[in-house]
Structures are given as C-alpha cells and as structure tokens.
Backbone as numpy.savetxt, mean C-alpha at the origin, in Angstrom:
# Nx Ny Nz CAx CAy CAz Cx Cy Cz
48.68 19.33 -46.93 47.39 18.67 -47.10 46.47 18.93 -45.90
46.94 19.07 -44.47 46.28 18.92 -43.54 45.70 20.66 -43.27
46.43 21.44 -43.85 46.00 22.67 -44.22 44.55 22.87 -44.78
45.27 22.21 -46.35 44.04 22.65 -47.25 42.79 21.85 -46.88
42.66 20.71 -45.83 41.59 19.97 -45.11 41.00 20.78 -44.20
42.03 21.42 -43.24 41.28 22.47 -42.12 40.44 23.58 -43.24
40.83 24.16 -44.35 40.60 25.42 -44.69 39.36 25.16 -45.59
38.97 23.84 -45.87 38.06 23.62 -46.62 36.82 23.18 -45.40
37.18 22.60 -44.51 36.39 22.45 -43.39 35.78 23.99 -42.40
37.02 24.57 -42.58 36.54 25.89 -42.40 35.47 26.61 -42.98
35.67 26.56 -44.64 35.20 27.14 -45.53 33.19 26.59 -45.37
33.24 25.52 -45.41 32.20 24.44 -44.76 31.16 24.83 -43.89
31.88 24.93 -42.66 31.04 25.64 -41.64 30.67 27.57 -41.90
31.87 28.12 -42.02 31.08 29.08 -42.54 30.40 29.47 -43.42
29.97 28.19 -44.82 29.21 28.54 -45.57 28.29 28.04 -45.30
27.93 27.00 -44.27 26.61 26.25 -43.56 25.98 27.53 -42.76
26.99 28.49 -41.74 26.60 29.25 -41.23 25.51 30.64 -41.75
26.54 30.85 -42.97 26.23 31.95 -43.85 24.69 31.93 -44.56
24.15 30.50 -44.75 23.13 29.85 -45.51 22.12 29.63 -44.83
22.30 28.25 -43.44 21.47 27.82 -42.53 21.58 27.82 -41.24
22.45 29.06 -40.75 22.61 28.86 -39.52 21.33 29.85 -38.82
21.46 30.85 -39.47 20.24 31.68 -38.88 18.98 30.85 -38.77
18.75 30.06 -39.95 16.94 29.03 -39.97 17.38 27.87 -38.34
18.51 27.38 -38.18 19.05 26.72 -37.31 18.63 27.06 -35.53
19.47 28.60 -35.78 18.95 29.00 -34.41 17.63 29.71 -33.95
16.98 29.91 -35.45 15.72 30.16 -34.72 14.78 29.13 -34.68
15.44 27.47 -35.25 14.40 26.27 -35.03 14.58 25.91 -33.86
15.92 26.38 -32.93 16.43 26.13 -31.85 15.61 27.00 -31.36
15.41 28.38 -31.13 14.63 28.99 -30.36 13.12 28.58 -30.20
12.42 27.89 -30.97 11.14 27.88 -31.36 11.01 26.44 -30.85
11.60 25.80 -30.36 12.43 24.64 -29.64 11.96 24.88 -28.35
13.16 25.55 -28.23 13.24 25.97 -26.48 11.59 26.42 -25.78
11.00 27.87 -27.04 9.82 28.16 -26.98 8.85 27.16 -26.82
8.69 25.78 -27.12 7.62 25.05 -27.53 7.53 24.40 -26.47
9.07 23.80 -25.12 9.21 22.81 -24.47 8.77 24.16 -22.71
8.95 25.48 -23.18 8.11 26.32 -22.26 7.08 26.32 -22.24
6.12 26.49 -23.30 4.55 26.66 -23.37 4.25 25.33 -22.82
4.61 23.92 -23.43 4.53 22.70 -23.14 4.40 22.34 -21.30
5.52 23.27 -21.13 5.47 22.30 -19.79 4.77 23.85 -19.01
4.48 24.66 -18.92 3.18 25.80 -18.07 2.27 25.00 -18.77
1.60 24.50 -19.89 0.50 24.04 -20.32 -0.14 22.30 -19.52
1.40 21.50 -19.56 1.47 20.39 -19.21 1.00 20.47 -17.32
1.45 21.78 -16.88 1.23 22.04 -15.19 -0.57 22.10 -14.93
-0.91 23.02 -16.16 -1.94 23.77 -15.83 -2.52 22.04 -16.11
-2.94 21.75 -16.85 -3.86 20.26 -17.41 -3.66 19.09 -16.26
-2.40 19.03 -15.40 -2.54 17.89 -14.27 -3.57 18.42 -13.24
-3.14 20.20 -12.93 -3.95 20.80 -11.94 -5.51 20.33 -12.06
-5.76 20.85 -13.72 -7.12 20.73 -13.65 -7.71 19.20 -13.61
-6.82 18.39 -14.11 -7.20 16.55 -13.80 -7.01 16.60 -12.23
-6.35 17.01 -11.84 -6.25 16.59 -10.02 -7.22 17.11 -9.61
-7.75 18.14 -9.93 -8.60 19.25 -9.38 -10.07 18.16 -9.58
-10.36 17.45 -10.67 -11.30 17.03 -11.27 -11.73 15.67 -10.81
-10.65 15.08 -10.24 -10.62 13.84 -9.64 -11.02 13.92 -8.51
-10.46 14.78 -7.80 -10.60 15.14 -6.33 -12.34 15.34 -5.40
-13.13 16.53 -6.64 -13.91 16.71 -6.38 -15.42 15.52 -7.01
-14.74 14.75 -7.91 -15.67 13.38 -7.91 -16.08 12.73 -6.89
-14.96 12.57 -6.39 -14.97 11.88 -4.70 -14.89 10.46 -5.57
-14.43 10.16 -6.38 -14.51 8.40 -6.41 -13.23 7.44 -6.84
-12.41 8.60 -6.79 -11.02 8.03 -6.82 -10.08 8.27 -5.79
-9.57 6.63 -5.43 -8.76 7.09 -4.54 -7.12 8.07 -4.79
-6.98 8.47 -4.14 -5.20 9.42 -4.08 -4.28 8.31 -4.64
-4.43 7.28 -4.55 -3.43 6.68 -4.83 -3.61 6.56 -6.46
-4.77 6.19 -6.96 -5.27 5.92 -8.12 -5.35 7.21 -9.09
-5.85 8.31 -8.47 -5.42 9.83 -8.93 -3.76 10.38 -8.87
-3.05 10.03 -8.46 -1.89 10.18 -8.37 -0.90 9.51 -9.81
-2.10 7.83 -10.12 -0.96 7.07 -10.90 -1.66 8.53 -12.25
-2.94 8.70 -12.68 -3.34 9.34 -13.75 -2.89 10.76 -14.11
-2.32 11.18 -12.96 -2.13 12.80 -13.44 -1.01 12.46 -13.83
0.28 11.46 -12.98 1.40 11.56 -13.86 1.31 10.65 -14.79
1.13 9.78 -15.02 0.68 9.50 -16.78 0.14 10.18 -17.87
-0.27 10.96 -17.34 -1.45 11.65 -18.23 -0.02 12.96 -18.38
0.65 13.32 -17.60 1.74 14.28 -17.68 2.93 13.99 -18.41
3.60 12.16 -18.65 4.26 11.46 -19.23 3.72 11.85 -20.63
2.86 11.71 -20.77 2.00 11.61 -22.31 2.17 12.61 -22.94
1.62 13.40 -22.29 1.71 14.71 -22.89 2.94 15.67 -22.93
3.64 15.41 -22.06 5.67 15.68 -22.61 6.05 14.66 -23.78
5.51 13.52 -23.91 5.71 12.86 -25.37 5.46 13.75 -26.30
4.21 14.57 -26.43 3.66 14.97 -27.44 4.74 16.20 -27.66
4.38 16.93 -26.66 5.74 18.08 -26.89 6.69 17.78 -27.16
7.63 16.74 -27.06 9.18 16.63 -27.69 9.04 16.29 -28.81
7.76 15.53 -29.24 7.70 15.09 -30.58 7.27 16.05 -31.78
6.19 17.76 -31.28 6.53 18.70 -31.78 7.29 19.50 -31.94
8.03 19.32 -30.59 9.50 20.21 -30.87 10.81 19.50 -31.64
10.56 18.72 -31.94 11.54 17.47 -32.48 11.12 17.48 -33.67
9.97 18.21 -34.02 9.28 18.08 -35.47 9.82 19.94 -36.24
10.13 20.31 -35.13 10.09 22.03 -35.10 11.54 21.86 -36.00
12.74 20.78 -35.37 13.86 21.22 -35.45 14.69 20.44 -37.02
13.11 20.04 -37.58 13.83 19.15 -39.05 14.09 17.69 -38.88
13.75 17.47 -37.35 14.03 15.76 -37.22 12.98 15.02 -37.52
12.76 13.96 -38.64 11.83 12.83 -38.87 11.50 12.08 -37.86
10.71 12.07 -37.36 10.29 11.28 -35.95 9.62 10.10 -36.83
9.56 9.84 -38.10 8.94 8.50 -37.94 9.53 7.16 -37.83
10.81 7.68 -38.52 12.31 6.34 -38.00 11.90 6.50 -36.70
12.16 7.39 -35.73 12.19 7.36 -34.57 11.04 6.25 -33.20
10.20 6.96 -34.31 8.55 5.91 -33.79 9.03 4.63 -33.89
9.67 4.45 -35.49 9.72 2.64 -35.50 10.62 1.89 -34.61
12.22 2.77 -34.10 13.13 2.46 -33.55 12.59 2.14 -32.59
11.60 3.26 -31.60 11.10 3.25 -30.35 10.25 1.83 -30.15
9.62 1.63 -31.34 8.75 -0.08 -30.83 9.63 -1.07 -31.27
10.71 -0.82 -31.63 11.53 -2.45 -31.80 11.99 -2.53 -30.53
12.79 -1.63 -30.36 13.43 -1.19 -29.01 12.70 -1.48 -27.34
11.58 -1.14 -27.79 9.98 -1.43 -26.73 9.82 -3.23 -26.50
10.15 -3.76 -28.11 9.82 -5.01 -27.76 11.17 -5.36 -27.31
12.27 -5.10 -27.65 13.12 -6.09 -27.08 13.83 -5.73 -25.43
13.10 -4.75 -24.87 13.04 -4.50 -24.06 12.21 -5.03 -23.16
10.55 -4.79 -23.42 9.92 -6.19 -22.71 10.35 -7.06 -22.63
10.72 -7.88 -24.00 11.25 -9.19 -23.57 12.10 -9.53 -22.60
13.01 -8.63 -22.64 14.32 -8.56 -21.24 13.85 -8.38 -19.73
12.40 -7.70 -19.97 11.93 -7.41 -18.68 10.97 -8.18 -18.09
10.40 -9.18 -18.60 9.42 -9.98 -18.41 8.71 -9.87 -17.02
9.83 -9.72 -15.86 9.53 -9.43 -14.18 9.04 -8.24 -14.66
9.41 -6.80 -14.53 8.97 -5.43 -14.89 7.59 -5.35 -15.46
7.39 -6.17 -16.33 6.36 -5.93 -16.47 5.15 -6.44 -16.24
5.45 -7.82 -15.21 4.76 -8.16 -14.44 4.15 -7.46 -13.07
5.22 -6.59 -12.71 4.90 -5.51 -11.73 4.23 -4.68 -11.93
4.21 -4.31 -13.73 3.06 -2.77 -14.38 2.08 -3.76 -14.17
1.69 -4.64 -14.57 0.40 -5.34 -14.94 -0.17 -5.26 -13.87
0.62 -5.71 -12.52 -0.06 -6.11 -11.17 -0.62 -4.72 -10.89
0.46 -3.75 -10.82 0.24 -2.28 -10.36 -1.00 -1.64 -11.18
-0.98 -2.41 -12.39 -2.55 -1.57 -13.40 -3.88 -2.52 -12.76
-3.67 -3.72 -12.24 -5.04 -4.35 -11.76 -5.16 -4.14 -10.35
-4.52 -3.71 -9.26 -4.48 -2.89 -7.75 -5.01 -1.95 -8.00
-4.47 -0.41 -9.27 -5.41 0.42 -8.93 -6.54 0.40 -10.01
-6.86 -0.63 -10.51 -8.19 -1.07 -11.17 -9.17 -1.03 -9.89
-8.85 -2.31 -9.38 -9.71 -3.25 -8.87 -9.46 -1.94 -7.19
-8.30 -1.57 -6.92 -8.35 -0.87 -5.19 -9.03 -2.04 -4.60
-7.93 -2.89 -3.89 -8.19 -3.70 -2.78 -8.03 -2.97 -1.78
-6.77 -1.78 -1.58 -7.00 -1.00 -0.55 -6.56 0.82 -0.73
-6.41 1.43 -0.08 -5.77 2.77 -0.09 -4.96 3.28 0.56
-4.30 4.75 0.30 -3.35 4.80 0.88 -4.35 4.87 2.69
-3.22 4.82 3.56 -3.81 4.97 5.34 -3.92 3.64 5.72
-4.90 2.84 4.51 -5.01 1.64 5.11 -4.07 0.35 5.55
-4.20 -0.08 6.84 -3.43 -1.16 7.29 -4.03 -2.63 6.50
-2.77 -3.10 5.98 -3.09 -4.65 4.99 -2.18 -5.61 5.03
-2.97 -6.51 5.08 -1.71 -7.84 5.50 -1.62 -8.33 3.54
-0.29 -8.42 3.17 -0.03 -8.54 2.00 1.19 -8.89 1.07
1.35 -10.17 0.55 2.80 -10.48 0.03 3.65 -10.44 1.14
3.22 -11.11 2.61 4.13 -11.84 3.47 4.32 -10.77 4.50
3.65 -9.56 4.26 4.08 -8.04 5.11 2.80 -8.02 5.89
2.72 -7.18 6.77 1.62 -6.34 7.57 2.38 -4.90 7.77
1.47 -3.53 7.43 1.58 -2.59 7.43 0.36 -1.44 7.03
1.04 -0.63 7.23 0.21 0.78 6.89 0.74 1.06 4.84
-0.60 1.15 4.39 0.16 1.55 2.44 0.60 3.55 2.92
1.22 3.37 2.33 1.90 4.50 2.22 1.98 4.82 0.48
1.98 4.27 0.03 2.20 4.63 -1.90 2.36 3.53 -2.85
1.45 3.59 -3.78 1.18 2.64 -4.82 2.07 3.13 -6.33
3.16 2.75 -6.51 3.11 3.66 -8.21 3.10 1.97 -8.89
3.62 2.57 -10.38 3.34 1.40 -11.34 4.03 0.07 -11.14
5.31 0.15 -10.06 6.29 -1.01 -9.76 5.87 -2.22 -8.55
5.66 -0.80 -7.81 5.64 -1.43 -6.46 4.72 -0.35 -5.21
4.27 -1.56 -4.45 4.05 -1.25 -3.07 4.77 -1.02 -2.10
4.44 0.29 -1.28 5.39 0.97 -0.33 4.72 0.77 1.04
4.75 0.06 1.84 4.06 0.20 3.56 5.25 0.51 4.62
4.51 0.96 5.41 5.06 1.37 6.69 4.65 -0.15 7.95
5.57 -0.78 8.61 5.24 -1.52 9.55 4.76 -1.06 11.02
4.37 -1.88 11.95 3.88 -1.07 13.09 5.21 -0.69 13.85
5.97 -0.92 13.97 7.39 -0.47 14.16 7.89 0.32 13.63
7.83 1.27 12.58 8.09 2.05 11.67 9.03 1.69 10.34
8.77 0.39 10.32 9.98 0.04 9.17 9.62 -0.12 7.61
10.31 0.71 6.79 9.11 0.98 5.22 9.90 0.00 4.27
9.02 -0.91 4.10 9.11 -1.70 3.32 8.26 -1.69 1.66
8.78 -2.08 0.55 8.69 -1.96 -0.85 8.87 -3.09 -1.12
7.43 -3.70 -1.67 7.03 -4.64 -2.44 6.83 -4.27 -3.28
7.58 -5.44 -4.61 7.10 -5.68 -6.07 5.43 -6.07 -6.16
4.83 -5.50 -7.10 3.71 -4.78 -7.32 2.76 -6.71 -7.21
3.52 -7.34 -8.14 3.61 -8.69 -8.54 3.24 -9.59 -7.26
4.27 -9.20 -6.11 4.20 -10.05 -5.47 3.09 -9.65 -4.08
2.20 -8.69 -4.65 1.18 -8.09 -4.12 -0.24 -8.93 -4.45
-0.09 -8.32 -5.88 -1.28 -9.14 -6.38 -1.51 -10.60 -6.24
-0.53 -10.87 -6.61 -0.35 -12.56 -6.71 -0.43 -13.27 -5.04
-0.90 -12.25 -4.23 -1.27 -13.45 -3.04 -2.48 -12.80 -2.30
-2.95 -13.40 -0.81 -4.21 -12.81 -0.43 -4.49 -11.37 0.27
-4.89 -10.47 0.14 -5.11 -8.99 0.40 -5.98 -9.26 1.91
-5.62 -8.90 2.90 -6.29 -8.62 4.20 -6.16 -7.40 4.65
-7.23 -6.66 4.33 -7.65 -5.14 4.93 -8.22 -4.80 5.90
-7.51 -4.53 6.82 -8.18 -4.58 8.20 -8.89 -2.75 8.51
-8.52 -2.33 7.41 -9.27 -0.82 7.69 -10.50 -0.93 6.23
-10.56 -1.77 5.68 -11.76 -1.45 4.48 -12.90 -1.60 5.62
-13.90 -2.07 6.13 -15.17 -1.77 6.84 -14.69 -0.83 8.09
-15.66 -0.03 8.36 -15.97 1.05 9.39 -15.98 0.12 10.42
-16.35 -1.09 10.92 -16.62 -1.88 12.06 -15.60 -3.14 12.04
-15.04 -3.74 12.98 -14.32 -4.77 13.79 -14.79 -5.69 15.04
-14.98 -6.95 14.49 -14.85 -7.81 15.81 -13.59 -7.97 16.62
-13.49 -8.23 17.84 -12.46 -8.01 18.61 -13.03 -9.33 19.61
-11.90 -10.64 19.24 -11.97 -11.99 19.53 -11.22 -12.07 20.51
-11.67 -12.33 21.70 -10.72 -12.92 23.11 -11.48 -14.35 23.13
-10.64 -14.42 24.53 -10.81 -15.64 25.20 -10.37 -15.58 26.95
-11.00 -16.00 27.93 -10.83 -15.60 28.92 -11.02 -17.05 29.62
-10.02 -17.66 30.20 -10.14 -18.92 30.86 -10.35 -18.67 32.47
-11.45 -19.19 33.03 -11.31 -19.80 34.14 -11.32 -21.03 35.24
-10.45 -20.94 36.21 -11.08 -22.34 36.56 -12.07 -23.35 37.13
-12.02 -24.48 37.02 -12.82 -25.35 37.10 -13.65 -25.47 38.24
-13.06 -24.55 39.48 -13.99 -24.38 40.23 -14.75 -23.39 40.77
-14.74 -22.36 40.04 -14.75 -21.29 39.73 -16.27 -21.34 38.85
-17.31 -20.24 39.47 -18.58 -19.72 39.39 -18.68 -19.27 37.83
-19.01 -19.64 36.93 -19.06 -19.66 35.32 -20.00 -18.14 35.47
-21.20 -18.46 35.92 -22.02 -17.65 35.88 -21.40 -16.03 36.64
-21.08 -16.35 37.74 -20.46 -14.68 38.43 -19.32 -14.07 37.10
-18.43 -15.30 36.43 -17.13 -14.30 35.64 -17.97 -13.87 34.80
-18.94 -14.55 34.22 -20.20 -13.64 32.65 -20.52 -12.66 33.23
-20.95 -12.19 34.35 -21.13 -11.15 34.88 -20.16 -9.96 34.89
-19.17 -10.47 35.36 -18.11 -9.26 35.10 -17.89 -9.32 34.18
-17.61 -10.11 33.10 -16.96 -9.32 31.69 -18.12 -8.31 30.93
-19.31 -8.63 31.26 -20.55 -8.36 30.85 -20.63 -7.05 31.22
-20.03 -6.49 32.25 -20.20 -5.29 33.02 -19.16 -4.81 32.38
-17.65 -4.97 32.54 -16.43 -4.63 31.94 -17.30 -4.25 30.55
-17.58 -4.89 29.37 -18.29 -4.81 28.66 -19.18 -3.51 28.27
-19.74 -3.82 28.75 -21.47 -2.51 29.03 -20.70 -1.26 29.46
-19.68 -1.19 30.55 -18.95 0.20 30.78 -17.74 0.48 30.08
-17.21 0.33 28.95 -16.38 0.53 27.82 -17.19 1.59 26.99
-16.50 2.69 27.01 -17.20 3.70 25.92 -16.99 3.50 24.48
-16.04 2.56 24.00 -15.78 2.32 22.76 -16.17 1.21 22.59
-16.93 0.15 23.02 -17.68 -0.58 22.50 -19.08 -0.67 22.03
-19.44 -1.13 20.71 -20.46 -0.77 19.88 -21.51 -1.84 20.89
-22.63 -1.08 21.15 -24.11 -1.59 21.96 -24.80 -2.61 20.92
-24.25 -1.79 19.67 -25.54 -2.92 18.23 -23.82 -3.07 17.30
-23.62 -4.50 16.56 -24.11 -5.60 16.79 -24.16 -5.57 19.14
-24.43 -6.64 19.42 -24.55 -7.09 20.88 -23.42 -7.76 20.86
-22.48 -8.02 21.93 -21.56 -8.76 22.60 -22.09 -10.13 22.55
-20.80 -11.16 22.35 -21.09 -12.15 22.46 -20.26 -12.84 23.24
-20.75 -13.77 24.74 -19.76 -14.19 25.71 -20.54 -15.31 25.93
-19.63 -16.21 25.60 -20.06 -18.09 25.93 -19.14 -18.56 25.56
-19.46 -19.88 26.58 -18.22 -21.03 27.05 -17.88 -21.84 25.41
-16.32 -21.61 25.48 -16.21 -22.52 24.30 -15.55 -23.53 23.80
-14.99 -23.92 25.20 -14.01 -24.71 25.66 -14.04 -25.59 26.82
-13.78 -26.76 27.14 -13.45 -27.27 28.01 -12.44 -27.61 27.83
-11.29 -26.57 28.40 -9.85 -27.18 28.37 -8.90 -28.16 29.10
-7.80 -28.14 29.36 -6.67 -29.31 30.13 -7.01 -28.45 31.21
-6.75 -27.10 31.28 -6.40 -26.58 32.57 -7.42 -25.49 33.05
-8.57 -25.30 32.06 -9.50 -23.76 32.80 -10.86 -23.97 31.70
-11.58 -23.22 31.92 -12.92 -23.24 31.24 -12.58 -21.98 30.69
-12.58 -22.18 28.96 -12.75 -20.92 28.54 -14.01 -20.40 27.80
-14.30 -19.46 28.21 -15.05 -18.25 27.14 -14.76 -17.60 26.29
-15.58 -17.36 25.29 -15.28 -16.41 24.33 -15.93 -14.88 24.34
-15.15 -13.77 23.90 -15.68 -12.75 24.39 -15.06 -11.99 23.00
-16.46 -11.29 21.97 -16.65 -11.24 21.02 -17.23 -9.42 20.52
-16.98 -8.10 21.36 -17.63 -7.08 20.99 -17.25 -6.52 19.07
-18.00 -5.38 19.63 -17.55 -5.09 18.27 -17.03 -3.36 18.55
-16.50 -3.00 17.62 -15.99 -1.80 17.94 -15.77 -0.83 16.48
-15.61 0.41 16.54 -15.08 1.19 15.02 -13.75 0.89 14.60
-13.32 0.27 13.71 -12.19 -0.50 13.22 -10.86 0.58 14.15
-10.74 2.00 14.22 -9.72 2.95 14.88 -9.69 2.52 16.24
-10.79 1.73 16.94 -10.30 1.60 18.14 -9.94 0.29 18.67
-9.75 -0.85 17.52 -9.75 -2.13 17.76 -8.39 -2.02 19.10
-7.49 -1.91 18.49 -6.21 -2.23 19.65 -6.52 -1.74 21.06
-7.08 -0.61 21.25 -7.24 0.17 22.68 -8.07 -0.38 23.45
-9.62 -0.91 22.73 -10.51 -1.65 23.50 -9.66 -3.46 23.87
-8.73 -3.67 22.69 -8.46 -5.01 23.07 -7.35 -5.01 24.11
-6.60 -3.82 24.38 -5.61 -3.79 25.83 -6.59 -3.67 26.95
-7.18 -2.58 26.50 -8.27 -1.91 27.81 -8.85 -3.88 28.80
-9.20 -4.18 27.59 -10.51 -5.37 28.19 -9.52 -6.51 29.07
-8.02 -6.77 28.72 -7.36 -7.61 29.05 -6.94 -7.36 30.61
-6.90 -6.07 30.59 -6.23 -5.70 31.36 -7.68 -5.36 33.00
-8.60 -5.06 32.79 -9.78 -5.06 33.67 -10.02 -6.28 33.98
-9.93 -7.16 32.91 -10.75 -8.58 33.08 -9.89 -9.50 34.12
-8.59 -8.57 33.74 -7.41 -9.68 34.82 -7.49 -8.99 36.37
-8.14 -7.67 36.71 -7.78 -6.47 37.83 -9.28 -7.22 38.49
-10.37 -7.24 38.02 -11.79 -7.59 38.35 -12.22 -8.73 38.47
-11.87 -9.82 38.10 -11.24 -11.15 38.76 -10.86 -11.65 39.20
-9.46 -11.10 39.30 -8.44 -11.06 40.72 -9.77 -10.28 42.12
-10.26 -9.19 41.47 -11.00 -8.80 42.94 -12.06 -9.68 43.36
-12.72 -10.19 42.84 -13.73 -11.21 42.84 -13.49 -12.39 43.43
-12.15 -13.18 43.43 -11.58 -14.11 43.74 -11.60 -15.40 42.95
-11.92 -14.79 41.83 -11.94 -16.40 40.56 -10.59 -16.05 39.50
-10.06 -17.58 39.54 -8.87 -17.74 39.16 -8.62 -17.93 37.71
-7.66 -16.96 37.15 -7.49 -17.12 35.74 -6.18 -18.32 35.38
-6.49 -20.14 35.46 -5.79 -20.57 36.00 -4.32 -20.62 34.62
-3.53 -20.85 34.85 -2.10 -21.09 33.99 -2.27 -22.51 33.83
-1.28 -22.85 32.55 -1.39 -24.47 32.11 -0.29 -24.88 33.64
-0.94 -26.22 33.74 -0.34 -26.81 34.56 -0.31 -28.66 34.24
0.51 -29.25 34.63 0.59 -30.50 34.91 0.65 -31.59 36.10
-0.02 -32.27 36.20 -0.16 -33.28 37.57 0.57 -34.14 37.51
2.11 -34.39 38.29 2.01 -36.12 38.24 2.10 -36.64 39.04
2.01 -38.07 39.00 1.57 -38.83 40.10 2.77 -39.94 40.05
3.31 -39.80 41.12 4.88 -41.13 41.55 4.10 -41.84 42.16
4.25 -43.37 42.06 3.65 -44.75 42.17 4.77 -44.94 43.03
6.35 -44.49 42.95 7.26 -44.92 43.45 7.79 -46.75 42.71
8.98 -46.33 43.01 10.00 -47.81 42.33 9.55 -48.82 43.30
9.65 -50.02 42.17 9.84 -51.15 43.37 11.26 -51.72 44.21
11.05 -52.09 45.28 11.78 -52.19 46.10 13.23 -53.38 45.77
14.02 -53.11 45.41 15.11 -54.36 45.11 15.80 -54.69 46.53
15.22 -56.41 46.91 15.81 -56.93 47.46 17.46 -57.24 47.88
C-alpha cells in the first residue's frame, strides 16, 4: 500500500510538473523580475522625494527622513501585492486578514500606538530639530533622531538616551536652540560695605569688552536684592544662542579676578552669633 501511495504521489507531481510547472516557474521568474524593477524604481522615487524636500528648504531632516521612508514602506506594499498578484495568489482574503489582524493588534498595542500618534504630531507641529538642545520628558539633551516610536538625544555628557515618542509629547518642550538669541541671567553679590556704584562699573566694562556679547538688546545690571549676607545684582546680556555657555564662564570668572583687584568683596553666606553667656549657679 505504502508503495502504490508513493507511486501515485509520484505520478502527481510529475503530472503537475508536466502541465504547470513551466507556467509556475516563469510566474516565479516574473516574480523575482517585478520585486527588481520595484525596488531600482522604489530607490530612484525616495531620491527624487529627498531631492525635492531638500531643495524646498521647509522641511526639517528629521520630518523628510520620516516621508521618504514611508513613502518607500508604501510603495514595497504595492510591489509585493503585484508580484503576489503575478504568482496566482488572491490578495483579497489577504487584505481582509491583514485588517482583522491590524485591529487586533492595535488593540494589544494601545502604548505603540500612542507613540505613532505622538511621533505623527512632533513632526506635524516640529517643536524642535535634529542639532537642537531640548529639555523634554524629564531629559536635557542634544535630538539626534525622531522616527515614528521614539525620541533619540544625546546628553551633555555623551549619554544617548531614547524616549517613547508619548512621553515626549505629553509634557513641556524647552528649546533652548529654536531663537538665534539668548539671555544669559547672573547674579553677582556684594558686600554691604562695599561701593554699589564702582562694582556697576566693572561689570559694565567686563561687559562692553566681551566680543560675544550682543550691544542691541542693551545689558541689563541692577540691584535686586537685599540679601542676609551681600547686595545682589542682576546681570542680564544677551548673546547668539552658540555662545551662551562661553560668555556665561568667561563673565564669572573676570567678575571674580576684577573685584578681587578692586578690593570689593564678593561676600559668602555667613552667620553671627552672639553668647549672652550662662547664668552663674551659686
């Protein structure tokens, strides 16, 4: 029996062969052919969308980046679904499987796709871009890459951290590189007996001889404090957002060298007390 099963199974394939194997391997070739043209065709069409984006000037890289590969996702859909059409397979079961499958998959993903949503209203809306430094979902960093999940930054330490897209959107965006210009907020205490008028002078000068501080807006230096232990000022320039950190070491560091030369004291917290002394037990 197990004979006449092989020999009829035999008989089977080589009469499948004899009939439809040739239409077979050339739906297979015309296959293979379709997923070549597809993907040189699929190369050439991102080039020319990248190419097209680029020279708009109004999209950012990060936002041109999510569209060419979507737009490249899409269109390998289309090709498997003609080459899948090439090879005798009904793709329309397939379509229906694919959206039951779609929904009960969302449903399972409910987070996931809270992250596409967030990731589709970031590069809607671009609160920021890639380069830019942003305080965001509990981080401070440099963005380094936006895709549909998540946010990628670099810290000032070099440490790359990946946030869910979700937990981006969903809190407050601080971009410290979106405007070309930066205020740069000190405070400079001195003490109480100490010439108010001579220290405005030097920071004023410190000030005025800084090559990276902006002349327009004007500096702003006044008393804003009467503290426990020193009179402080506030000292307010403005600068091109690239040089905020350098002018804010530079100024700390003069204001403490040119003061000291001057002889007015940048005083430290301190405390007074005063012993009454115990009374005397008889």
């Amino acid at each position: 029996m197990n004979f006449l099963k092989q020999s009829n199974t035999t008989g089977d394939i080589q009469n499948w062969l004899a009939t439809d194997g040739l239409n077979f391997a050339i739906n297979v070739g015309v296959f293979l052919i379709i997923l070549l043209i597809g993907s040189i065709v699929i190369g050439i069409a991102k080039k020319v969308l990248r190419s097209s984006l680029q020279k708009s000037g109004k999209i950012s890289a990060i936002l041109e980046k999510f569209l060419v590969d979507v737009t490249g996702r899409i269109l390998w859909i289309v090709v498997l679904m003609i080459g899948l059409g090439q090879l005798g397979i009904d793709i329309g079961p397939m379509i229906a499987a694919l959206g039951v499958a779609g929904f009960v998959i969302g449903f399972a993903l409910q987070e996931s796709l809270g992250n596409l949503a967030a990731g589709l209203m970031l590069l809607i809306n671009e609160p920021f871009k890639a380069g830019d430094f942003v305080e965001a979902g509990g981080h401070a960093g440099v963005i380094r890459e936006l895709n549909l999940m998540s946010t990628v930054m670099t810290t000032g330490d070099n440490k790359r951290i990946t946030i869910p897209n979700s937990g981006i959107w969903g809190s407050a965006i601080v971009n410290y590189s979106a405007n070309d210009t930066r205020r740069v907020d000190m405070v400079v205490g001195i003490g109480y007996g100490d010439d108010i008028g001579a220290a405005m002078k030097i920071i004023q000068g410190i000030v005025d001889n800084h090559p990276k501080i902006l002349k327009d807006p004007a500096v702003t230096i006044a008393v804003s404090e009467l503290a426990d232990s020193s009179v402080n000022m506030v000292v307010r320039p403005w600068v091109n957002t690239p040089d905020y950190w350098g002018v804010y070491f530079d100024f700390h560091r003069d204001v403490k060298e040119k003061l000291d030369a001057a002889g007015i004291e940048i005083p430290f917290p301190q405390m007074d007390v005063h012993h009454h002394g115990l009374p005397q037990q008889s």
